[in-house]
C-alpha positions as CSV (number, residue, x, y, z in Angstrom):
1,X,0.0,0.0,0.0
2,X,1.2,3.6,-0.6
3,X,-0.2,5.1,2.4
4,X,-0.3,3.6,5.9
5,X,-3.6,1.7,6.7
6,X,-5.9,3.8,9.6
7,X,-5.4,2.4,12.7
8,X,-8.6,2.5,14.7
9,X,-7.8,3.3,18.8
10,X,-9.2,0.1,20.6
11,X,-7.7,1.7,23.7
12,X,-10.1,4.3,24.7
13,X,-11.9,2.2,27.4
14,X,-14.7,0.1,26.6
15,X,-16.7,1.0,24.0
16,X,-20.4,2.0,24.3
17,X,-22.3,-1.4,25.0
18,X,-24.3,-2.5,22.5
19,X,-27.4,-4.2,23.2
20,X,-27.4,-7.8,22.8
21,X,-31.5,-8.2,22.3
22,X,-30.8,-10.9,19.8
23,X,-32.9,-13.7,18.2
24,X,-30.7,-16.6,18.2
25,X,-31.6,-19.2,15.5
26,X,-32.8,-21.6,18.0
27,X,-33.4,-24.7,15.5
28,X,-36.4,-26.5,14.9
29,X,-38.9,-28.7,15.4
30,X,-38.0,-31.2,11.7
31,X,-34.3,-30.4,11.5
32,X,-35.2,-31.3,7.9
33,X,-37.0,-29.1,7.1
34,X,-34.8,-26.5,8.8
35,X,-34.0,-23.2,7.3
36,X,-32.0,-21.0,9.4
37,X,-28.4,-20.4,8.3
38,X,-25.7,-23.1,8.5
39,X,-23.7,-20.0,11.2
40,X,-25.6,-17.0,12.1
41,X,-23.6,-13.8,12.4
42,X,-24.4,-10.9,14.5
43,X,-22.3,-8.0,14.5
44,X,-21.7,-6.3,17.9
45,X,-19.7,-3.5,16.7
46,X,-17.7,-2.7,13.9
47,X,-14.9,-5.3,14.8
48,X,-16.7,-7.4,16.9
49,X,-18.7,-10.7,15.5
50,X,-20.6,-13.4,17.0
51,X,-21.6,-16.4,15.7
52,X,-23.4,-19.7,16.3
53,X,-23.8,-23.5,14.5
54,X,-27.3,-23.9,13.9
55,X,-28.8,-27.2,16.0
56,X,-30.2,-28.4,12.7
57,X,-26.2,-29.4,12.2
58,X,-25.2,-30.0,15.6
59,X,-27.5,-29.9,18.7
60,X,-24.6,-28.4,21.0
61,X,-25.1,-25.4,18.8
62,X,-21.6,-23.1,20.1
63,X,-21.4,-19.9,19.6
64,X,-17.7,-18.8,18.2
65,X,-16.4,-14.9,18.7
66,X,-14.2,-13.1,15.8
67,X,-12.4,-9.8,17.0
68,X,-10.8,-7.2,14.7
69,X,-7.6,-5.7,15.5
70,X,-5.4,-3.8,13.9
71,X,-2.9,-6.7,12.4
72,X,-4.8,-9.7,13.1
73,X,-8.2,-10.8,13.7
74,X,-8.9,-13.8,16.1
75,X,-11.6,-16.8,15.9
76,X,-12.2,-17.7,19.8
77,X,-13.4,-21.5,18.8
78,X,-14.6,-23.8,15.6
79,X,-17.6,-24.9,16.5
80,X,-19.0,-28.3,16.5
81,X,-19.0,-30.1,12.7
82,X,-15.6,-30.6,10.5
83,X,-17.2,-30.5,7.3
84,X,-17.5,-27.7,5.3
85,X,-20.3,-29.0,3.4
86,X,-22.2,-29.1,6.4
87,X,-20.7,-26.1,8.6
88,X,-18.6,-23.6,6.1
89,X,-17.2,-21.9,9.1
90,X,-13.7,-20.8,6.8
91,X,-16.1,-19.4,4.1
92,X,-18.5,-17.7,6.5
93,X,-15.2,-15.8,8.8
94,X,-13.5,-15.4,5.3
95,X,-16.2,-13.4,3.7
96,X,-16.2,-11.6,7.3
97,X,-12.6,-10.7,7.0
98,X,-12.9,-9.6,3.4
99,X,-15.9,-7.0,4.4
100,X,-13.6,-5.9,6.7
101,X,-10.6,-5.2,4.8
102,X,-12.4,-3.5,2.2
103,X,-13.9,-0.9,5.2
104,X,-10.3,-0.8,6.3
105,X,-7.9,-1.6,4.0
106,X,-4.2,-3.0,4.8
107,X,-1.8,-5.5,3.4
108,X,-0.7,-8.8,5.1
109,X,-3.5,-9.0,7.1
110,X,-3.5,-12.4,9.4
111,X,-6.0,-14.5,11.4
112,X,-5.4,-16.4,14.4
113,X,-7.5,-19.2,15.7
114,X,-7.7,-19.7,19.7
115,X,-9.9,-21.9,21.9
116,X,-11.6,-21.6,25.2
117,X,-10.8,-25.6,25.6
118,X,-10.2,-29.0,23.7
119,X,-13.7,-30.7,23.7
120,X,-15.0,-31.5,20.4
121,X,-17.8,-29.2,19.9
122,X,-15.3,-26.5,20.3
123,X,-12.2,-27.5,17.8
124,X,-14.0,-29.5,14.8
125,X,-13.6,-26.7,12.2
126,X,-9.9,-26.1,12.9
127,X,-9.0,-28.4,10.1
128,X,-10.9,-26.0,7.7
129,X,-8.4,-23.1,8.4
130,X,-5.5,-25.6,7.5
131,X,-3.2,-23.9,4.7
132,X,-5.4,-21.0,4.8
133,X,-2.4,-18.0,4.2
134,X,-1.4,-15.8,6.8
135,X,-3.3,-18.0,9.4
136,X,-1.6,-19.3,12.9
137,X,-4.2,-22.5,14.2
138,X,-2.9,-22.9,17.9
139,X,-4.0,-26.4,19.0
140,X,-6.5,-26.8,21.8
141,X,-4.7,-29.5,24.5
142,X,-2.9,-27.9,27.2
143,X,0.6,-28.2,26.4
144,X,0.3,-26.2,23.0
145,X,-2.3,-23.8,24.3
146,X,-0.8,-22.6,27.4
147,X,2.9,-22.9,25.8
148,X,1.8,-20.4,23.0
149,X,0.0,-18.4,26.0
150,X,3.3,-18.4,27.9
151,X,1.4,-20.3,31.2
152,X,3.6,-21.6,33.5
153,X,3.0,-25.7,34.6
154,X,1.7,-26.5,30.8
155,X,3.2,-30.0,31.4
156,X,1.5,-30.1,34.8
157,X,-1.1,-32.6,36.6
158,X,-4.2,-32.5,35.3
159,X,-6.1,-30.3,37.1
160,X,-3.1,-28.1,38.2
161,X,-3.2,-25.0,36.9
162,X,1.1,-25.0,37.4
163,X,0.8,-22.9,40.9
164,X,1.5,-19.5,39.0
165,X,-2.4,-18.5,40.1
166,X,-2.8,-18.2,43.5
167,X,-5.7,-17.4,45.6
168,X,-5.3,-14.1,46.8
169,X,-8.9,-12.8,46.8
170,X,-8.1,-10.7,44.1
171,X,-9.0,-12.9,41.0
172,X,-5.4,-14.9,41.4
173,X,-3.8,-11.9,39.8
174,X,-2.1,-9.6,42.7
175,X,0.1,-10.4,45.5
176,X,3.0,-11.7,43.4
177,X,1.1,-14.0,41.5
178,X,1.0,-14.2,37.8
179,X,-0.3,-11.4,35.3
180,X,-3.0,-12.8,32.5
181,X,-1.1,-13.5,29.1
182,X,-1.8,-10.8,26.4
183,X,-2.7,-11.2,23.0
184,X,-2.3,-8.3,20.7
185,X,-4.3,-8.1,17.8
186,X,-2.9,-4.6,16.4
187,X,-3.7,-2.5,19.3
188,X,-6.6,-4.4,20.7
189,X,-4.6,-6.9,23.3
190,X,-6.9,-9.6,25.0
191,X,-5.9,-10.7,28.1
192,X,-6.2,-14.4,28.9
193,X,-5.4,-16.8,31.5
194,X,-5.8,-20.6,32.8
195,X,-9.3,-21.4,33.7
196,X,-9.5,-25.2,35.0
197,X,-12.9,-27.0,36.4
198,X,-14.7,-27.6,33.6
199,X,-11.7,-28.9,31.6
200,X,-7.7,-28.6,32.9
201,X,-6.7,-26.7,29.6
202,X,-9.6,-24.1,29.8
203,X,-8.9,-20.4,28.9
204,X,-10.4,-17.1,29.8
205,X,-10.8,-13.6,27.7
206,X,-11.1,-10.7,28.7
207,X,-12.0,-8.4,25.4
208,X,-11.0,-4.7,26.8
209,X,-12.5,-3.1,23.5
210,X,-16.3,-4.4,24.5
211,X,-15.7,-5.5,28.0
212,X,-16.7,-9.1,27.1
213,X,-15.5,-11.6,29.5
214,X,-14.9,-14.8,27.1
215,X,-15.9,-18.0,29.7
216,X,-16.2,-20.8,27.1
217,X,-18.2,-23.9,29.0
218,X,-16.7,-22.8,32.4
219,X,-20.3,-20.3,32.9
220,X,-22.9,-19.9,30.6
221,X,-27.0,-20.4,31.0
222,X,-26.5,-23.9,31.3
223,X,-25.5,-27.1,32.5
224,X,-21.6,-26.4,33.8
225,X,-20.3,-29.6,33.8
226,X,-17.5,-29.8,36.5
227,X,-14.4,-31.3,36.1
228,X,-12.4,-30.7,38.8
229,X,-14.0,-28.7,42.0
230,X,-11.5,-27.7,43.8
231,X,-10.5,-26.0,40.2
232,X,-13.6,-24.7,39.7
233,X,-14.3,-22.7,42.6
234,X,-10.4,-21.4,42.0
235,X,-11.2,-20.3,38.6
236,X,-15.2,-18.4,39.9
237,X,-13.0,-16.8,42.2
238,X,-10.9,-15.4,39.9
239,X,-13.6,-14.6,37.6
240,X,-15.1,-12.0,40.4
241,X,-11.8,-10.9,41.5
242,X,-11.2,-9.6,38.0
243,X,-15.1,-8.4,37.4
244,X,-14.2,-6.2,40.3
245,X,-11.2,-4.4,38.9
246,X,-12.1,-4.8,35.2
247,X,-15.2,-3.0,33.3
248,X,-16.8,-6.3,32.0
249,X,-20.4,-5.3,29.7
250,X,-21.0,-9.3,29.4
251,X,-20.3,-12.5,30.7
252,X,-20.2,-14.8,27.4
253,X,-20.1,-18.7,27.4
254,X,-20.4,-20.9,24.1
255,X,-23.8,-22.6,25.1
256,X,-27.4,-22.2,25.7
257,X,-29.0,-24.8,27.2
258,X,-31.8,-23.2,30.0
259,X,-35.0,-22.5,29.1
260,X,-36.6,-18.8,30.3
261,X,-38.6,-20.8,32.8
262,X,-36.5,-20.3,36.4
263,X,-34.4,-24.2,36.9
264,X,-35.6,-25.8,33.7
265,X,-33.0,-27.0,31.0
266,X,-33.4,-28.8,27.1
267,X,-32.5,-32.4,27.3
268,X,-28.9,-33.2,25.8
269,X,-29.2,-33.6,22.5
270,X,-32.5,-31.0,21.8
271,X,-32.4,-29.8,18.9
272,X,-35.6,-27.4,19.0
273,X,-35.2,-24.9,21.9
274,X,-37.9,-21.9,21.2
275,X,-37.4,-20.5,25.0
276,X,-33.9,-19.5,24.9
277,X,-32.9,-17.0,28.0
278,X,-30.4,-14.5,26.4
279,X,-26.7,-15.9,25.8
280,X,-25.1,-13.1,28.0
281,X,-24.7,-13.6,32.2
282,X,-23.9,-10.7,34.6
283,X,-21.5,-10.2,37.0
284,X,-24.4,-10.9,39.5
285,X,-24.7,-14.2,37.4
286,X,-21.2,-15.0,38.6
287,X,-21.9,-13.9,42.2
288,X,-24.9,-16.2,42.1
289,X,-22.8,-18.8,40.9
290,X,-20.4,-18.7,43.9
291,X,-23.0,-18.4,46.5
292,X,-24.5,-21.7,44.8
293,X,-20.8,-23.3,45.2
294,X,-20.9,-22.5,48.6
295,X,-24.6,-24.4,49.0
296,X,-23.5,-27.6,47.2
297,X,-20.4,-27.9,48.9
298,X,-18.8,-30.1,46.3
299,X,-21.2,-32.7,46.5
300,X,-21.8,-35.2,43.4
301,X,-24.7,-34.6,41.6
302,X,-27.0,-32.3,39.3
303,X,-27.9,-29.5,41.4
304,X,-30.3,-27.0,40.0
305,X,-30.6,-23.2,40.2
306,X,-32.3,-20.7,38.4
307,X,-30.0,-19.7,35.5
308,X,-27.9,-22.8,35.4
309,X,-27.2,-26.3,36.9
310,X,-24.3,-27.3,38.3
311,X,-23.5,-31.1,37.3
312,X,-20.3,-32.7,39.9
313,X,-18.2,-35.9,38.3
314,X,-19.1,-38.4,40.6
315,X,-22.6,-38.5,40.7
């Protein structure tokens, strides 16, 4: 280019929340006969996009973020189906880049393709980006994710989170222990850090552009399927600790699976779910959360609550 490329300033603060009053395909009753999109796209802002499978493909129907930066764009998970046939997830985020670039043009552009963890419904499409050009694809499992994060105790036991995060009452991020890792996208840097419970090589973002709080399957309207308890409460803890020193607009998992009536969930595998409750939590949410830790007491079992179920290994 002959010119430098405008860089936009991702570092004012957060940006103005945007609403996020959005209807969600939500599936159907005859998948058959289904015909919602293969990926939905809704645009939060200008460089922020999410996105969800529709359950006509795959019932666990995750939602995926893309975030513009300057340099790079990231894809926060791939969703739940490899094929492109069936879920064009490369052909969806690449016409999303392109639209982009042409609103803000710049050469060498790249994209960068993170996960909140491993499980299956969250890494399928990876293989789609594979020879894509200017494109990193950092594996899922712990070692590669948290060595590419620069985490400490990568090669740790599973459910250690490497003794780097303490609990300080602070979000495990004061006191001497360790900072969140930062990924810069061109002047909008992320800031991510070890989130075991649900699985030992779970992640956290924090978006400081929007203020999103990026929670994968750790919290979201739900069933949180726990892992590791001990890890869990750690990483809730955390979560609050940082809501309280960080702006957060939304807390944003990859799953709906409550219905709008108070303690009532859609089976595993429903594929119709017309009562959705919105995607976004609250802080409160997460303080809700803890205070339902602190009833169960880490005893096995499905224990229900309002806005989300807590299901303990074990049961």
């Amino acid at each position: 280019m002959d010119t430098p490329p405008e860089l936009i300033d991702f570092t004012a603060g957060v940006s103005e929340p945007s609403g996020l009053d959005v209807s969600w395909i939500h599936g159907s009753e005859s998948a058959k006969h289904n015909t919602d999109p293969d990926i939905q796209v809704h645009a939060y802002d200008d460089h922020t996009f999410i996105l969800r499978q529709n359950m006509a493909v795959n019932y666990e129907a995750p939602f995926m973020f893309l975030l513009f930066g300057n340099a790079r764009a990231v894809l926060i998970d791939t969703g739940a189906t490899a094929s492109a046939d069936f879920f064009p997830l490369r052909r969806v985020v690449d016409g999303l880049v392109d639209t982009w670039l042409a609103a803000h043009p710049r050469d060498g552009y790249r994209l960068l393709i993170l996960h909140t963890h491993p499980h299956g419904d969250h890494v399928a499409g990876d293989a789609q980006f594979a020879g894509r050009p200017g494109t990193v694809v950092v594996d899922a499992d712990r070692d590669s994710a948290w060595e590419f994060f620069g985490f400490t105790g990568a090669s740790g036991a599973s459910g250690d989170d490497g003794g780097e995060f303490g609990d300080d009452g602070d979000g495990g991020f004061g006191g001497g222990a360790a900072l969140p890792a930062q990924v810069d996208l061109g002047g909008r840097v992320l800031e991510c850090w070890p989130s075991p419970g649900h699985h030992n090589a779970a992640v956290t973002f924090y978006d400081p552009h929007t203020g999103f709080l990026l929670t994968g399957d750790t919290v979201y309207p739900g069933r949180l399927y726990i892992q590791d308890w001990a890890a869990f409460v750690r990483t809730i803890d955390r979560l609050i600790g940082f809501c309280s020193t960080h702006p957060v607009t939304h807390v944003l998992g990859c799953h709906i699976e409550m219905s709008r009536e108070p303690g009532v969930d859609y089976p595993i595998f429903t594929a119709y779910q017309p009562d959705e409750p919105p995607l976004q939590m609250t802080v409160e949410q997460l303080q809700e959360i803890r205070r339902a830790i602190d009833e169960v007491g880490g005893s096995p079992g499905r224990h229900v609550f309002p806005g989300f179920i807590l299901c303990l290994e074990g049961a």
